[in-house]
LUMBA-74382 format. One record per residue (C-alpha): residue number from 0; x, y, z. Coordinates in Angstrom, 1 decimal. Layout:
! residues N
<tifi nr="NUM" xx="X" yy="Y" zz="Z"/>
...
END
This chain:
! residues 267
<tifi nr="0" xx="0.7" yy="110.5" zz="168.0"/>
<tifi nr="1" xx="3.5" yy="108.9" zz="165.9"/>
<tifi nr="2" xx="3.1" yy="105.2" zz="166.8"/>
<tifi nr="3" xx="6.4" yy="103.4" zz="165.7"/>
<tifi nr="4" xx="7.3" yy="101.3" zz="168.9"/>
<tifi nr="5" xx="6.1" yy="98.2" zz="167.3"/>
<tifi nr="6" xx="7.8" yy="99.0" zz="163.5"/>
<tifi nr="7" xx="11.0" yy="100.6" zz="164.5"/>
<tifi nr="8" xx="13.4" yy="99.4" zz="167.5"/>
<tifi nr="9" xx="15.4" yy="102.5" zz="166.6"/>
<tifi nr="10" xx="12.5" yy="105.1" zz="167.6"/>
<tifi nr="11" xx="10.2" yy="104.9" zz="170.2"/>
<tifi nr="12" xx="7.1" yy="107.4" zz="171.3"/>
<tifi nr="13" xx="9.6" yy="108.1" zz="174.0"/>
<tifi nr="14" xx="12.6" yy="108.9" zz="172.7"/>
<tifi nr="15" xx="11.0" yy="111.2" zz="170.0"/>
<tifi nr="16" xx="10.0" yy="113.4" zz="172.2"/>
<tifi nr="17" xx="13.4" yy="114.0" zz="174.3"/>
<tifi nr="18" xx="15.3" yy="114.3" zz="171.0"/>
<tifi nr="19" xx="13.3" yy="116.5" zz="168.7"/>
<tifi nr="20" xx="10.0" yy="117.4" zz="170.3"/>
<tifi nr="21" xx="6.5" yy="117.9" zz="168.8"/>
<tifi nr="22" xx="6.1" yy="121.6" zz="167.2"/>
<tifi nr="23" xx="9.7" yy="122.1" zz="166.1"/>
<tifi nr="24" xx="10.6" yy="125.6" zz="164.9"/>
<tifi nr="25" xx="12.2" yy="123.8" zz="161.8"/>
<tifi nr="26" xx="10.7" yy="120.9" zz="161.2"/>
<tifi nr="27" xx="11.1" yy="117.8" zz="158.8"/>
<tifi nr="28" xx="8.9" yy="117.8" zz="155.7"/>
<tifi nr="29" xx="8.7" yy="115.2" zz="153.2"/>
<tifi nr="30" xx="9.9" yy="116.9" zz="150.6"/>
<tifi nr="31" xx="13.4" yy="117.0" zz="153.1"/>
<tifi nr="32" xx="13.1" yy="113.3" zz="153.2"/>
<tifi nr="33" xx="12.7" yy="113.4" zz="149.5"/>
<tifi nr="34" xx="15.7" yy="115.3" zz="148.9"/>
<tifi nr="35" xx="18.1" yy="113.2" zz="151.1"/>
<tifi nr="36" xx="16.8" yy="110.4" zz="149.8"/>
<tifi nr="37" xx="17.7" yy="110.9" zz="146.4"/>
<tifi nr="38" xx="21.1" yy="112.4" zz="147.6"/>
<tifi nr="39" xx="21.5" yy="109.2" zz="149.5"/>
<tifi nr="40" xx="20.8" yy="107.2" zz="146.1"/>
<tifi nr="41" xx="23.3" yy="109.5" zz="143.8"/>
<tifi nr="42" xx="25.7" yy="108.6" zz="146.4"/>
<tifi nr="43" xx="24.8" yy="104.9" zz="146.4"/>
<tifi nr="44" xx="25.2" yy="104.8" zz="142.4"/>
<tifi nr="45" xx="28.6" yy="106.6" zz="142.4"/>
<tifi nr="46" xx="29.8" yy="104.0" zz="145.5"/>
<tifi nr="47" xx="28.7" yy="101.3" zz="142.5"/>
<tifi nr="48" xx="30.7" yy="102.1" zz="139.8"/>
<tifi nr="49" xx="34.0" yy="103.1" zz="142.2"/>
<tifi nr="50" xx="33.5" yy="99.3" zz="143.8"/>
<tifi nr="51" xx="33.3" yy="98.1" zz="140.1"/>
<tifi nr="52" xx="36.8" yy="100.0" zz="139.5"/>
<tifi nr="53" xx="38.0" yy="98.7" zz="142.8"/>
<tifi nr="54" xx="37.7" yy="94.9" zz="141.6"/>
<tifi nr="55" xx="38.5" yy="95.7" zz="138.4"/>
<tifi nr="56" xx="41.8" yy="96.7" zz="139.8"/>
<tifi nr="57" xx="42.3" yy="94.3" zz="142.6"/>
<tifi nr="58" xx="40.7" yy="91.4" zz="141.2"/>
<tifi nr="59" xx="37.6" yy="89.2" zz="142.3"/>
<tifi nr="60" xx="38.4" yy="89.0" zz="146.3"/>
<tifi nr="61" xx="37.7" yy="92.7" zz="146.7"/>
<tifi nr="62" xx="34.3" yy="92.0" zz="146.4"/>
<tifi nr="63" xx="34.4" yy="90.0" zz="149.7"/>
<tifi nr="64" xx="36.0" yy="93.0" zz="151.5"/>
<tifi nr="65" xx="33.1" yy="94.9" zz="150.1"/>
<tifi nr="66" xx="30.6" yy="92.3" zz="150.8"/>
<tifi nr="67" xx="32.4" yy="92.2" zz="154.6"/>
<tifi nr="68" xx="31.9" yy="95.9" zz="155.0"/>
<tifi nr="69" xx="28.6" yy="96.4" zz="153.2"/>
<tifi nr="70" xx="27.5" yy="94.3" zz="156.8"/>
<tifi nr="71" xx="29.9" yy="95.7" zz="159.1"/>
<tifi nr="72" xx="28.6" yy="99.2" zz="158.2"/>
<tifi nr="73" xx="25.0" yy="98.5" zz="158.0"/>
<tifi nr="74" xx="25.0" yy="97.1" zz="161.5"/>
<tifi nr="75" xx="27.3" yy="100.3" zz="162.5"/>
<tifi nr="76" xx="25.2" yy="103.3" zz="160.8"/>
<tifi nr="77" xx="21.7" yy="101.5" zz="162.9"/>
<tifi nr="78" xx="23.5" yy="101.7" zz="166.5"/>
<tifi nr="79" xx="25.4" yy="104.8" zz="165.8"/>
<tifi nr="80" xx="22.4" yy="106.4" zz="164.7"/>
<tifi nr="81" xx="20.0" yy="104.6" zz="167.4"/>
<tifi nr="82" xx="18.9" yy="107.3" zz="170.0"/>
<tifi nr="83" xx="20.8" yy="109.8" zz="167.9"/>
<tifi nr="84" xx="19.2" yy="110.6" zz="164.6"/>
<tifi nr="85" xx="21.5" yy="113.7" zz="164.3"/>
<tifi nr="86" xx="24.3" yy="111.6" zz="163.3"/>
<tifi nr="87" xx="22.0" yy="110.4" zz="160.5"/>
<tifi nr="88" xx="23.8" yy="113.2" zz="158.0"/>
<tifi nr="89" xx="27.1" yy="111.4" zz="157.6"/>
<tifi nr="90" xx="26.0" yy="107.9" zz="158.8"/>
<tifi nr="91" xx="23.5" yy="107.7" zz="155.6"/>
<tifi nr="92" xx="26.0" yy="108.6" zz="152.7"/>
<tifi nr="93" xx="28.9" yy="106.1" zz="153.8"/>
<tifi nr="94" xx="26.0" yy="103.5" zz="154.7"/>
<tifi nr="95" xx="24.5" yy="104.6" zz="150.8"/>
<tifi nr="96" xx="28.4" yy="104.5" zz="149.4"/>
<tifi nr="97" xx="29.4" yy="101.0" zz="150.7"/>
<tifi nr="98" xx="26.1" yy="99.3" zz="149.9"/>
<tifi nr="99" xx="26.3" yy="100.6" zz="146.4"/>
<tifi nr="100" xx="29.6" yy="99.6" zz="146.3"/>
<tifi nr="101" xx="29.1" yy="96.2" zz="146.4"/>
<tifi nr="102" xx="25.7" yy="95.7" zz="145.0"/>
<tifi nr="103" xx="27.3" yy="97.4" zz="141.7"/>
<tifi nr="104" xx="30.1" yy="95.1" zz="141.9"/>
<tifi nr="105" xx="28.2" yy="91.9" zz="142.7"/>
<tifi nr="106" xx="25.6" yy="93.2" zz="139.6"/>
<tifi nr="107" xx="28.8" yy="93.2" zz="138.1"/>
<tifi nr="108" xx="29.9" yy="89.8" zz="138.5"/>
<tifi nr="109" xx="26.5" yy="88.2" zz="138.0"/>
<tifi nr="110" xx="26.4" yy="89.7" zz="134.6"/>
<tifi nr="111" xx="30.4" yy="88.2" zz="133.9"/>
<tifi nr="112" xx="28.3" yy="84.0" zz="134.9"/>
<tifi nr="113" xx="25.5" yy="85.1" zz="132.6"/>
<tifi nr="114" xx="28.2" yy="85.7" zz="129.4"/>
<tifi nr="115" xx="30.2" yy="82.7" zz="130.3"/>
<tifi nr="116" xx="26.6" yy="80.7" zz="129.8"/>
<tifi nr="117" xx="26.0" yy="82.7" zz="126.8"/>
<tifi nr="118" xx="22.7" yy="84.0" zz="128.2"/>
<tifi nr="119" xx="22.4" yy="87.5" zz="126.5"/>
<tifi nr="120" xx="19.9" yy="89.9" zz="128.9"/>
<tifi nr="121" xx="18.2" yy="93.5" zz="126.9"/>
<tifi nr="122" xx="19.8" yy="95.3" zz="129.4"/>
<tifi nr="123" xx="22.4" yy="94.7" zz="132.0"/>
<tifi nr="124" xx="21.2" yy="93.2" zz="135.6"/>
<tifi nr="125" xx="22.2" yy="96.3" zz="137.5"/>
<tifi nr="126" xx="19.6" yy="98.1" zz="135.8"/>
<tifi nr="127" xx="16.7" yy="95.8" zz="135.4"/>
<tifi nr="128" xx="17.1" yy="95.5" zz="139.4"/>
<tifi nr="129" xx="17.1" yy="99.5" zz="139.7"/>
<tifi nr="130" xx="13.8" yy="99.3" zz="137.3"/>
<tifi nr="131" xx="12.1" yy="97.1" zz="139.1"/>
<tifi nr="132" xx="13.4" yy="98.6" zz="142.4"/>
<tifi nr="133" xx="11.5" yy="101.6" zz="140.9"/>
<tifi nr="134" xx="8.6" yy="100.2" zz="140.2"/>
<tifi nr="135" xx="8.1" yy="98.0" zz="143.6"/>
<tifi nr="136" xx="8.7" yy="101.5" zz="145.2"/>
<tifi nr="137" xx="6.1" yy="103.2" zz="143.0"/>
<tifi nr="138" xx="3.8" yy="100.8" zz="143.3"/>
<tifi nr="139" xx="3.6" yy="100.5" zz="147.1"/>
<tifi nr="140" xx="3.8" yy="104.5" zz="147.4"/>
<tifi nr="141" xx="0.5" yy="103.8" zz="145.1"/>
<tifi nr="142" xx="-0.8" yy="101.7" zz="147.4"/>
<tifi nr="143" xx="-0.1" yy="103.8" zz="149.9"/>
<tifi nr="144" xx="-1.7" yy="107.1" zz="149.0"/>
<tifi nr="145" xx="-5.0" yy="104.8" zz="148.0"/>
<tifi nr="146" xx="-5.3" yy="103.9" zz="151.2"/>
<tifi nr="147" xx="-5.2" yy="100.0" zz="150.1"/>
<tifi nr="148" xx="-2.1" yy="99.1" zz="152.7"/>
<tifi nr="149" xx="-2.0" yy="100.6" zz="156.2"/>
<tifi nr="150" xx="0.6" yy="100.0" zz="158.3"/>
<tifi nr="151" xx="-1.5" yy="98.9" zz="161.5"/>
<tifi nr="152" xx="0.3" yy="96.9" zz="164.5"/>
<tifi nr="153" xx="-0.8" yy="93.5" zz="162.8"/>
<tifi nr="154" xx="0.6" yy="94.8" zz="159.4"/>
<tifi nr="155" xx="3.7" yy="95.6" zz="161.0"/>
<tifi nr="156" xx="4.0" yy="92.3" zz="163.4"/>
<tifi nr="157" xx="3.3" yy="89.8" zz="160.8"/>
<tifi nr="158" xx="6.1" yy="91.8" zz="158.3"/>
<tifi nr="159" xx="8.7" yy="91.8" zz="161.4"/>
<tifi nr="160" xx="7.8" yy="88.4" zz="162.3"/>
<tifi nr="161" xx="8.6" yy="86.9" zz="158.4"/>
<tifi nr="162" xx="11.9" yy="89.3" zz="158.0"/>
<tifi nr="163" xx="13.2" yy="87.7" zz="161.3"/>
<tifi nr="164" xx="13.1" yy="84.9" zz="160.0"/>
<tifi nr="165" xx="14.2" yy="85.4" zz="156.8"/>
<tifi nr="166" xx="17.4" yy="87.3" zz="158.5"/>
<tifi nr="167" xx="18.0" yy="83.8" zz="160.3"/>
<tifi nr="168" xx="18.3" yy="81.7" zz="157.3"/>
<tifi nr="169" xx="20.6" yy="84.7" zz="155.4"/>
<tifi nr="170" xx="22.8" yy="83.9" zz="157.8"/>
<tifi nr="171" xx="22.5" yy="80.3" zz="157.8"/>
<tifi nr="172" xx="23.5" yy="80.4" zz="154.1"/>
<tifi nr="173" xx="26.2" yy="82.4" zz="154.5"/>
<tifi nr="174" xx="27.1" yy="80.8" zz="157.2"/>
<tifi nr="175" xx="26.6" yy="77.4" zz="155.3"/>
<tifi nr="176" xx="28.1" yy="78.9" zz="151.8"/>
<tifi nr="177" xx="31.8" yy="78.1" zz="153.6"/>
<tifi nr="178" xx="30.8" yy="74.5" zz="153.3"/>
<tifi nr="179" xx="29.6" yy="75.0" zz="149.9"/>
<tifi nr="180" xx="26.0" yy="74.4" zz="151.4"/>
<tifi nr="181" xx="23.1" yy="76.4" zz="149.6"/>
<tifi nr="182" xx="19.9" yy="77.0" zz="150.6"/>
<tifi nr="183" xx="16.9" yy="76.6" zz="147.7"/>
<tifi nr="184" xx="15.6" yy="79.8" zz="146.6"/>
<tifi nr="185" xx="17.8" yy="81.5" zz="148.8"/>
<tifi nr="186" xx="21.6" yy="81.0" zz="147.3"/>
<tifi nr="187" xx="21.7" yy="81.6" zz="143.7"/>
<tifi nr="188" xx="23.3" yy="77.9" zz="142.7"/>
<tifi nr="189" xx="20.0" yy="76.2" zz="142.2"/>
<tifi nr="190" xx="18.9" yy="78.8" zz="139.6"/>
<tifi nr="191" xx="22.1" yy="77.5" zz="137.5"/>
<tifi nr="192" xx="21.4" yy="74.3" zz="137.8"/>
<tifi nr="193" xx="17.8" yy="74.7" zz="136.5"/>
<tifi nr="194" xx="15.1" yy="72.1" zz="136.2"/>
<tifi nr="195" xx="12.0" yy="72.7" zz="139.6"/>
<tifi nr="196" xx="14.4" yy="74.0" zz="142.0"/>
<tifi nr="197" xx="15.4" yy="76.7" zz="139.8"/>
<tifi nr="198" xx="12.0" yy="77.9" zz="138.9"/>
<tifi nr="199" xx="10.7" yy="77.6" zz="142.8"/>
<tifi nr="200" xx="14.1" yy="79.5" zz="143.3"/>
<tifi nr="201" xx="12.4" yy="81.9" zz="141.2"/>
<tifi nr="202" xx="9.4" yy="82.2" zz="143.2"/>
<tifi nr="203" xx="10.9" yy="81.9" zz="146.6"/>
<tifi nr="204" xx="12.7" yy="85.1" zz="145.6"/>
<tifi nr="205" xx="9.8" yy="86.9" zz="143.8"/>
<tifi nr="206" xx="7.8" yy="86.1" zz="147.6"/>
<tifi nr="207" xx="10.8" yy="87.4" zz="149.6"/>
<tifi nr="208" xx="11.4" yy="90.8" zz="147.2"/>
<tifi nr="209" xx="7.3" yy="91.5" zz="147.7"/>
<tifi nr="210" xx="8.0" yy="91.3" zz="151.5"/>
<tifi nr="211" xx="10.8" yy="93.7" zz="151.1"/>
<tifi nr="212" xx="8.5" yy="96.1" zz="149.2"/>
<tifi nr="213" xx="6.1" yy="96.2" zz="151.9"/>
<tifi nr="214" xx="8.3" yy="97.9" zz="154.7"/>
<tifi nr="215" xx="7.8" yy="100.6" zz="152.5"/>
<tifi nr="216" xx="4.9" yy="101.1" zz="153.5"/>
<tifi nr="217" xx="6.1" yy="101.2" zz="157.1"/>
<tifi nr="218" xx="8.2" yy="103.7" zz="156.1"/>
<tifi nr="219" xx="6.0" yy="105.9" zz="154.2"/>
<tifi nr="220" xx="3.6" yy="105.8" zz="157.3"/>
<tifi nr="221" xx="6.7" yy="106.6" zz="160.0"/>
<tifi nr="222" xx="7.9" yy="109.6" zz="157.6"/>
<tifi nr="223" xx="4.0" yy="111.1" zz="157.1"/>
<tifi nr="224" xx="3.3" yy="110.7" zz="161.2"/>
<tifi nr="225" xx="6.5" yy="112.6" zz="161.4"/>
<tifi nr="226" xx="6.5" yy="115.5" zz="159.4"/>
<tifi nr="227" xx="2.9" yy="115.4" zz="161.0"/>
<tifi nr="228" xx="3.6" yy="115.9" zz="164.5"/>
<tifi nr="229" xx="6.4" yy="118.3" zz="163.6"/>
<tifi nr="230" xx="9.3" yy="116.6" zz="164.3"/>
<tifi nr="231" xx="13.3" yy="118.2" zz="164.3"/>
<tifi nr="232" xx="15.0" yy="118.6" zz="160.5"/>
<tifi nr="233" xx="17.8" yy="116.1" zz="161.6"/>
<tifi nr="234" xx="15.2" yy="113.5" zz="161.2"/>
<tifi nr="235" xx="15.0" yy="113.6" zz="157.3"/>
<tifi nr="236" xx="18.3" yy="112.1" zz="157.5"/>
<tifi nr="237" xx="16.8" yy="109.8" zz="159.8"/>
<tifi nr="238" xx="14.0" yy="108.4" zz="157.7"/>
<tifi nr="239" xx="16.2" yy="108.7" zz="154.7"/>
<tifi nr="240" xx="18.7" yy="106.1" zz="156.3"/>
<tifi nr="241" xx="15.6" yy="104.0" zz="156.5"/>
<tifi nr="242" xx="13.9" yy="104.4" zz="153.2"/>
<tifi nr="243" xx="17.8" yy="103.6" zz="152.0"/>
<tifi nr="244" xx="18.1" yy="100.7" zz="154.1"/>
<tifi nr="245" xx="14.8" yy="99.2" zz="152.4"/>
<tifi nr="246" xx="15.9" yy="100.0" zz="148.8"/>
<tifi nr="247" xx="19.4" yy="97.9" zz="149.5"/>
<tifi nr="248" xx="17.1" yy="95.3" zz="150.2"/>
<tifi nr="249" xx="14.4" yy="95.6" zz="147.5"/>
<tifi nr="250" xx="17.6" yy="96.2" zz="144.8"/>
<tifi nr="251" xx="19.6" yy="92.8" zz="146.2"/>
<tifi nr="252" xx="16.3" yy="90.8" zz="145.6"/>
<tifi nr="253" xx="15.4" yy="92.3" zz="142.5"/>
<tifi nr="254" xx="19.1" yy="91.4" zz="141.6"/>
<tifi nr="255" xx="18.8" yy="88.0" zz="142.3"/>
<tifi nr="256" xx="15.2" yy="87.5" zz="140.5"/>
<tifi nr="257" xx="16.7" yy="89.7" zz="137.7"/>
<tifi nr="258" xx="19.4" yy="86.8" zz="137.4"/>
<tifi nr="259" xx="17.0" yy="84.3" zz="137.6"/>
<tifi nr="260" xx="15.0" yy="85.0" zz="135.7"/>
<tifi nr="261" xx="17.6" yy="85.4" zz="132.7"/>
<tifi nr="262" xx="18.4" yy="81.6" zz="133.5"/>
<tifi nr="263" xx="15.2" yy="80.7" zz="134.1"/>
<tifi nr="264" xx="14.1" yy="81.8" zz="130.0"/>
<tifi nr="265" xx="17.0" yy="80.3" zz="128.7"/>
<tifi nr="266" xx="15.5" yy="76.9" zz="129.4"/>
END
């Protein structure tokens, strides 16, 4: 029985069985999750470099208005989809087009702070984050298949119970970034003004992008139950939308350690 109460406040043992039923006559495979998923990302990539054109063109405060509705529409696709995972295929492309929109532009302007310090990087940040995006995602799925990680009810409590909390102080920084306020190792100031704070900056984040790595696991585990019990086809949209939801979080933390770290070796 797919057990996801615990993981997931979007499905429930419950409400799986009123919406798609056990035994579908077409049901989701992973491979269908696969697919979308990838679609999802192709869509995510191209939303990058049309939010870099878009500040290109309007200047630097478009990237607030991106940074605005990368939140607005993130909090929109999970209750439009919540109880509904039909309206996963079109909620997960514009949710996979806004967030790459501004993760490309705010890879954008970290690389513009880097030049003006005159730290050179091999490659540019946007793409060290997607390579170790890849990697963190490998290496769980890894993990995963070996049978090392399990997403068990303890698993999943302890991971909720850490990415509450680190939700709590995102939004104290950004509430507190209007006052110019930052948070160590969670606003990106400290790793520019070097010295310890940058460097447990540096591990804070490196902590806090493992954490984000393991609800992959979670996911991995909701998506095999799935296919397992035979669930509808509009649920690879579903779990796409959530695989999707924790690479926009593994990419923005790899962004920021990326950053860091090219601060971090300058000293």
């Amino acid at each position: 029985m797919l057990n996801l109460q615990s993981s997931n406040p979007v499905i429930a043992d419950s409400q799986l069985g009123v919406v798609a039923g056990a035994g579908a006559a077409n049901p989701a495979t992973v491979s269908g999750v696969a697919t979308k998923t990838a679609i999802s990302l192709a869509i995510a990539v191209a939303g990058g470099f049309a939010g870099i054109g878009l500040v290109r063109a309007l200047g630097p405060g478009a990237m607030w208005g991106l940074m605005i509705a990368s939140m607005v529409v993130g909090i929109g696709a999970f209750f439009v989809t919540w109880r509904n995972p039909a309206r996963a295929a079109w909620a997960t492309p514009i949710y996979a087009a806004v967030q790459g929109a501004w993760l490309g532009t705010l890879a954008m302007v970290l690389d513009a702070v880097l030049a003006e310090r005159g730290v050179t990087t091999f490659m540019h940040l946007g793409l060290q984050a997607f390579v170790i995006t890849a990697a963190m995602t490998a290496a769980m799925l890894l993990a995963y298949r070996a049978g090392l990680i399990r997403a068990n009810r303890t698993f999943v409590a302890v991971l909720s119970t850490l990415t509450i909390g680190l939700c709590l102080v995102y939004l104290a920084q950004f509430i507190l970034g209007f006052w110019d306020i930052n948070i160590p190792g969670i606003g990106l100031r400290d790793a520019m003004q070097g010295g310890k704070a940058a460097m447990w900056g540096l591990v804070i984040n490196g902590v806090i992008l493992i954490i984000a790595s393991l609800w992959l696991v979670v996911d991995f585990q909701a998506i095999e139950e799935a296919t397992a019990m035979r669930l509808g086809k509009e649920y690879e949209w579903y779990f796409a939308f959530g695989l999707m939801v924790t690479l926009v979080w593994i990419y923005l933390e790899a962004l920021k350690f990326a950053f860091r770290a090219a601060l971090a070796n300058r000293r």
